[in-house]
Biopython code that builds the backbone (N, CA, C, O; Angstrom):
import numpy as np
from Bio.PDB.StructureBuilder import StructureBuilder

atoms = [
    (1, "UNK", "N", (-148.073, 113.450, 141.521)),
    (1, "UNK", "CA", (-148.529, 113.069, 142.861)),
    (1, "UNK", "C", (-150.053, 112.994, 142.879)),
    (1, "UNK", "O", (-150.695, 113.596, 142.019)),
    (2, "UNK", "N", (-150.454, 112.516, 143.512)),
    (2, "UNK", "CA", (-152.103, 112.109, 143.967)),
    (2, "UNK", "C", (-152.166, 112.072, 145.608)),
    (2, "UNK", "O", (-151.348, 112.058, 146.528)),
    (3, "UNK", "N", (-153.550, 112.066, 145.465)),
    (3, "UNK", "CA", (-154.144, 112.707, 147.002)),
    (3, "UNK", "C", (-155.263, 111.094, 147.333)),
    (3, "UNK", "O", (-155.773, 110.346, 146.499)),
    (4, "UNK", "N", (-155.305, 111.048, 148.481)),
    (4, "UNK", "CA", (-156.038, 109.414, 148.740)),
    (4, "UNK", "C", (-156.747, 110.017, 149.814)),
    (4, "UNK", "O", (-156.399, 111.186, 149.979)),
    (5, "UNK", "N", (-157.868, 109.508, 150.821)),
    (5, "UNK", "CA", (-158.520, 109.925, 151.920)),
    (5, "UNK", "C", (-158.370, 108.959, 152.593)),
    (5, "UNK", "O", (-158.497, 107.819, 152.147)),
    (6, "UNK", "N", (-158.029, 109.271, 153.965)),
    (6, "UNK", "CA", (-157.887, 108.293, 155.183)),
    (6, "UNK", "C", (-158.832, 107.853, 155.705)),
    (6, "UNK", "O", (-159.433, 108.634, 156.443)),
    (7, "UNK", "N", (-159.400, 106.383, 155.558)),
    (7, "UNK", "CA", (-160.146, 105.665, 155.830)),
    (7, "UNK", "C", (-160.830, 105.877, 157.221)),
    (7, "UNK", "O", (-162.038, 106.114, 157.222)),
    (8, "UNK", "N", (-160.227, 105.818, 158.269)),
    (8, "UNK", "CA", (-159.947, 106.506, 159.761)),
    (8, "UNK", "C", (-160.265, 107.687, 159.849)),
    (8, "UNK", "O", (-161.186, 108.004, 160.602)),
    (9, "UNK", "N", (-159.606, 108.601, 159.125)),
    (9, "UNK", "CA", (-160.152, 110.082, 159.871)),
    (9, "UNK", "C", (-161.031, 111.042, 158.384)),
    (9, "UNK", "O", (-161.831, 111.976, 158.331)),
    (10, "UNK", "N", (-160.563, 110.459, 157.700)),
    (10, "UNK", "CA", (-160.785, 110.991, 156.233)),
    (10, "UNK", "C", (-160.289, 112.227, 156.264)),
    (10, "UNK", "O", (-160.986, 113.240, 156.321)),
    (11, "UNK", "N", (-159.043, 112.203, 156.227)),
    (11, "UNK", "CA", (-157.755, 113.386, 155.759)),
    (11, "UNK", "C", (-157.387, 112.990, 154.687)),
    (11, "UNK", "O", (-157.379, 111.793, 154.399)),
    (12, "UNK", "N", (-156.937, 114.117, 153.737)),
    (12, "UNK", "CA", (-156.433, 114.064, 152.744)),
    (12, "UNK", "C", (-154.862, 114.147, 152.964)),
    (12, "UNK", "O", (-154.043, 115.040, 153.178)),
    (13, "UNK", "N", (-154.853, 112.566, 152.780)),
    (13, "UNK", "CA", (-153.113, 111.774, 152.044)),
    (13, "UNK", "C", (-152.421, 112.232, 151.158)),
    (13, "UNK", "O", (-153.030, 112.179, 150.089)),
    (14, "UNK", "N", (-151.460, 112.652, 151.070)),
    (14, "UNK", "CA", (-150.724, 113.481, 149.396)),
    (14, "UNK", "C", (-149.541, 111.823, 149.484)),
    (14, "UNK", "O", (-148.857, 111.447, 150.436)),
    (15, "UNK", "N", (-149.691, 111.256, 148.268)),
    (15, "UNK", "CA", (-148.893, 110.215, 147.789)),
    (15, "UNK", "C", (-147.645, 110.584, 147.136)),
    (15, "UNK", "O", (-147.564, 111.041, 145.996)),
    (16, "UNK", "N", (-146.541, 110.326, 148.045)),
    (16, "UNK", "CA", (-145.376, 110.564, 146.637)),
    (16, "UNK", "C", (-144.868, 109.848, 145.595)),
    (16, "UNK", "O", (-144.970, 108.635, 145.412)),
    (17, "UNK", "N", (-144.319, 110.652, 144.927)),
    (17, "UNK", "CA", (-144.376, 110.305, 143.392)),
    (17, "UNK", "C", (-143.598, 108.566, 143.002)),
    (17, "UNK", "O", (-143.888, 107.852, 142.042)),
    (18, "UNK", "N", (-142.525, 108.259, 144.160)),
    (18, "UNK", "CA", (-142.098, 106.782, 144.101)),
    (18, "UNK", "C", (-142.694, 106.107, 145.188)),
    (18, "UNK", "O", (-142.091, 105.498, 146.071)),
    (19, "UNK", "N", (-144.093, 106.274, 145.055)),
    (19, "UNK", "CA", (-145.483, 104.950, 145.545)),
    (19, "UNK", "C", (-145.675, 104.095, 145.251)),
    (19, "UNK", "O", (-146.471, 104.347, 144.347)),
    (20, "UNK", "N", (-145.531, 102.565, 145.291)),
    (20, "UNK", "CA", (-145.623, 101.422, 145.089)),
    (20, "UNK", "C", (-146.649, 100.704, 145.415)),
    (20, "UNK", "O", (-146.736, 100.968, 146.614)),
    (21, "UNK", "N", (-147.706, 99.790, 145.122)),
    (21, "UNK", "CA", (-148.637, 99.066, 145.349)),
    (21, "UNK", "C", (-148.407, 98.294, 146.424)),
    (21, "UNK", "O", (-147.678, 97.359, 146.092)),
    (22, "UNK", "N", (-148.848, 98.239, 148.150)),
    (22, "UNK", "CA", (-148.630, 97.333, 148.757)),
    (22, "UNK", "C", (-147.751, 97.738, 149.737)),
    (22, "UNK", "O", (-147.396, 97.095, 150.725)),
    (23, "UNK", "N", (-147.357, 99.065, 149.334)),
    (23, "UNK", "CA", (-146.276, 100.125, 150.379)),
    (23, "UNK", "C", (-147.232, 100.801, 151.907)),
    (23, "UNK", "O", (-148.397, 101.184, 151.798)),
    (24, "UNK", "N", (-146.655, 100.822, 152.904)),
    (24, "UNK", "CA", (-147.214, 101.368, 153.989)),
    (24, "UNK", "C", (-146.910, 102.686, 154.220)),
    (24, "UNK", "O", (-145.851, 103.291, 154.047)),
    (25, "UNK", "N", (-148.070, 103.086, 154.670)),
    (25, "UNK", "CA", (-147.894, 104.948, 155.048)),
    (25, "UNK", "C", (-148.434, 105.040, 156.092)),
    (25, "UNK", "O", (-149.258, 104.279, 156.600)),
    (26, "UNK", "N", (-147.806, 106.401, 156.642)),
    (26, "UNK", "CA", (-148.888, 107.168, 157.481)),
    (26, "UNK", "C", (-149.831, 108.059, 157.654)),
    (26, "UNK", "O", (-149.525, 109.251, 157.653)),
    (27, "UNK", "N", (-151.161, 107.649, 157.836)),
    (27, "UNK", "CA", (-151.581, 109.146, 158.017)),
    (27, "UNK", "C", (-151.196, 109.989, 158.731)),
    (27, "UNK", "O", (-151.035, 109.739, 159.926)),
    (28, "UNK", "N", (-150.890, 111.444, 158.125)),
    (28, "UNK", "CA", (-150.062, 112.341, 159.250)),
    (28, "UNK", "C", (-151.173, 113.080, 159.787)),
    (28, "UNK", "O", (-150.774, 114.209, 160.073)),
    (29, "UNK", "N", (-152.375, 112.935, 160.044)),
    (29, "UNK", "CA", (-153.508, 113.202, 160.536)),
    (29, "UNK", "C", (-153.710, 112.571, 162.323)),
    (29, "UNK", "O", (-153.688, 113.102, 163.433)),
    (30, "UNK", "N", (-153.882, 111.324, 161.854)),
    (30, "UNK", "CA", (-154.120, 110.210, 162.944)),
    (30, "UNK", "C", (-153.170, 109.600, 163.080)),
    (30, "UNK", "O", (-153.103, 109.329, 164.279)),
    (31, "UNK", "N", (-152.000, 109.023, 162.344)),
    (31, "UNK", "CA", (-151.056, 108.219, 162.603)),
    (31, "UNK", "C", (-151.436, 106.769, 162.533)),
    (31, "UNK", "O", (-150.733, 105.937, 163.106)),
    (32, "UNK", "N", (-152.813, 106.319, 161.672)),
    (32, "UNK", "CA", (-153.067, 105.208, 161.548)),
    (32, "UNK", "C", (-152.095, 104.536, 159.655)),
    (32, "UNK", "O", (-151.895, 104.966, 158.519)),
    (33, "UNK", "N", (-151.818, 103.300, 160.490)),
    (33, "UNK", "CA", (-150.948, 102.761, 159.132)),
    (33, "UNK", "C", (-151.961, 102.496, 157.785)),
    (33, "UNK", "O", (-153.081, 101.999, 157.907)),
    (34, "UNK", "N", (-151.484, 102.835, 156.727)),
    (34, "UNK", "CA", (-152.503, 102.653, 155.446)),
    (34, "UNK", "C", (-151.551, 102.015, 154.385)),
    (34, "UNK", "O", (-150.375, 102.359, 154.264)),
    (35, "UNK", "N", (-152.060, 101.210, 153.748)),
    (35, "UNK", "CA", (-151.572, 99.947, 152.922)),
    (35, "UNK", "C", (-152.292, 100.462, 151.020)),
    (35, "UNK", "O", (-153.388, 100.098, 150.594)),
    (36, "UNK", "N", (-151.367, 101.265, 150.313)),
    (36, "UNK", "CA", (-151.302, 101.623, 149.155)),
    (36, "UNK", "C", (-152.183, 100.249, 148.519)),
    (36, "UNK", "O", (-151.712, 99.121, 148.369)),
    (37, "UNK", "N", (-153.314, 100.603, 148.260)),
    (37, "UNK", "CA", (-153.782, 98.907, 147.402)),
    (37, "UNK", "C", (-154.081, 99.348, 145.518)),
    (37, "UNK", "O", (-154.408, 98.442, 144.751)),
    (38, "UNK", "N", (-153.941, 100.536, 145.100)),
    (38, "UNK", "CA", (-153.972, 100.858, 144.052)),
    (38, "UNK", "C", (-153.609, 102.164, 143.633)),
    (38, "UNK", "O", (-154.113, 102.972, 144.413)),
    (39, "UNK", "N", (-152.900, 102.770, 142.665)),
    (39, "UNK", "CA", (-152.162, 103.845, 141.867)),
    (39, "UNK", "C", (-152.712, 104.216, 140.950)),
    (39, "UNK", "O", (-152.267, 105.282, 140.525)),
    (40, "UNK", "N", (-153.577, 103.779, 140.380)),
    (40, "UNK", "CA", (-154.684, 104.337, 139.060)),
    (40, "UNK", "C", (-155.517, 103.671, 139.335)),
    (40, "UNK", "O", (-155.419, 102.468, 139.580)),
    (41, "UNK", "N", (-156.856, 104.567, 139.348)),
    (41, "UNK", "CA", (-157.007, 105.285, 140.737)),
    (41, "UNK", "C", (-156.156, 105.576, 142.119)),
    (41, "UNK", "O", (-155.771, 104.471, 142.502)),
    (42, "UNK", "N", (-155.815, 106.340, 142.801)),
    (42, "UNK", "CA", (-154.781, 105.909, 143.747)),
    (42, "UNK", "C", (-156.183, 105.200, 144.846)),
    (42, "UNK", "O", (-157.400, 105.341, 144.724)),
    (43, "UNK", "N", (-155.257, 104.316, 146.045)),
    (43, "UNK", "CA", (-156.773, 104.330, 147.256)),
    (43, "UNK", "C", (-156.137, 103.201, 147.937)),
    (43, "UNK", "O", (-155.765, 102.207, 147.314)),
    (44, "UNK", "N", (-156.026, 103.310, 148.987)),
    (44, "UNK", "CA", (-155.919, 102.814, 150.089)),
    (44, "UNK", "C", (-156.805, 102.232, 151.356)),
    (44, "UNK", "O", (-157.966, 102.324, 151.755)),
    (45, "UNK", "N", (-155.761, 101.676, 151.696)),
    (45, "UNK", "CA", (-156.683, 100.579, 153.131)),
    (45, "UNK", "C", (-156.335, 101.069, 154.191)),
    (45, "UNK", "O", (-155.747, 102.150, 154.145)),
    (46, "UNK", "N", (-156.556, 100.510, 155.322)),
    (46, "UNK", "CA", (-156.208, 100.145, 156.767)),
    (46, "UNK", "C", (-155.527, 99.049, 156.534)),
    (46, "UNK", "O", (-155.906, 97.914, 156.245)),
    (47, "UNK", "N", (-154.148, 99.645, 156.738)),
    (47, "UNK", "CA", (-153.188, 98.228, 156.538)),
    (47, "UNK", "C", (-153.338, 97.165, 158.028)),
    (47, "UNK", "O", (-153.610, 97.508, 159.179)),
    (48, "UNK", "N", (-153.090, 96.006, 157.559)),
    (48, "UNK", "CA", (-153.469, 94.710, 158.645)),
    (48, "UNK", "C", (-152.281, 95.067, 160.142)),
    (48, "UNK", "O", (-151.214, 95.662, 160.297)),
    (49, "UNK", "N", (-152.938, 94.545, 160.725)),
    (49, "UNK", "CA", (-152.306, 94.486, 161.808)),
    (49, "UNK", "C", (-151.479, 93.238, 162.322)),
    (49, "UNK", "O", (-152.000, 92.189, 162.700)),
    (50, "UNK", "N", (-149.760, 93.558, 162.275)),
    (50, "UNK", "CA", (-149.017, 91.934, 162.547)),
    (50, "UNK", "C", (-149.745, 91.832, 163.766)),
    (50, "UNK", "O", (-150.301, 92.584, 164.567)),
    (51, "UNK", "N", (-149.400, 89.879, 163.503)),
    (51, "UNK", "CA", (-150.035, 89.489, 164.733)),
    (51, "UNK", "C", (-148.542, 89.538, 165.829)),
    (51, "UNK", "O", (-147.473, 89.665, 165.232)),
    (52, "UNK", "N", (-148.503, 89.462, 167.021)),
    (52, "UNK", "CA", (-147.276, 88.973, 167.883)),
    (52, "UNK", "C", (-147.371, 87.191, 167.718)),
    (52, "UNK", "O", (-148.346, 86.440, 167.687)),
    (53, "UNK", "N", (-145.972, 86.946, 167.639)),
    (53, "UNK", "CA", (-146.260, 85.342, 167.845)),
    (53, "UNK", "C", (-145.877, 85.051, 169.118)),
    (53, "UNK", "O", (-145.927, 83.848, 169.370)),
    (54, "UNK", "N", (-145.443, 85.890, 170.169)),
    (54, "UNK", "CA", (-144.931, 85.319, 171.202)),
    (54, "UNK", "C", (-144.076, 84.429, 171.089)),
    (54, "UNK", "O", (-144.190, 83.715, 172.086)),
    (55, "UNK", "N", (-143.114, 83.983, 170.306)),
    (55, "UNK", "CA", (-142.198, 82.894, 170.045)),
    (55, "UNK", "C", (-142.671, 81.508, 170.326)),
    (55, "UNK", "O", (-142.113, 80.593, 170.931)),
    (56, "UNK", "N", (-143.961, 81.582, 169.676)),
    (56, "UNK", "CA", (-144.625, 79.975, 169.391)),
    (56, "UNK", "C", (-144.021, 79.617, 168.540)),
    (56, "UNK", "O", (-144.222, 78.498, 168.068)),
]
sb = StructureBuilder()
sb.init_structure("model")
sb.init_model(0)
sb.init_chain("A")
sb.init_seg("    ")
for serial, (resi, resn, name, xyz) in enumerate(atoms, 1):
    if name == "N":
        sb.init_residue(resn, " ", resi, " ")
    sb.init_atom(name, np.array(xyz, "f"), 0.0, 1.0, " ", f" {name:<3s}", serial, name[0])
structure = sb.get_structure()
């Protein structure tokens, strides 16, 4: 396992061990969504925000 810092609050993330590149989490700090962008090194984003399409 590996540890990542939350972009947002900068809490320390504990990653579990079946983490995938591109996988969404939560910080259980803030509850802001974070987007796994690398595993060696581990490190993460602020995952994007869907847009609504309003059924355009």
């Amino acid at each position: 396992m590996s540890t990542v810092t939350c972009p947002e609050c900068a809490a320390e993330v504990t990653l579990d061990a079946g983490t995938e590149v591109g996988e969404i989490i939560v910080c259980p700090d803030c509850g802001v969504d974070l987007e796994i962008t690398a595993l060696e090194p581990a490190a993460v984003q602020l995952a994007p925000m869907e847009q609504e399409d309003w059924g355009e």
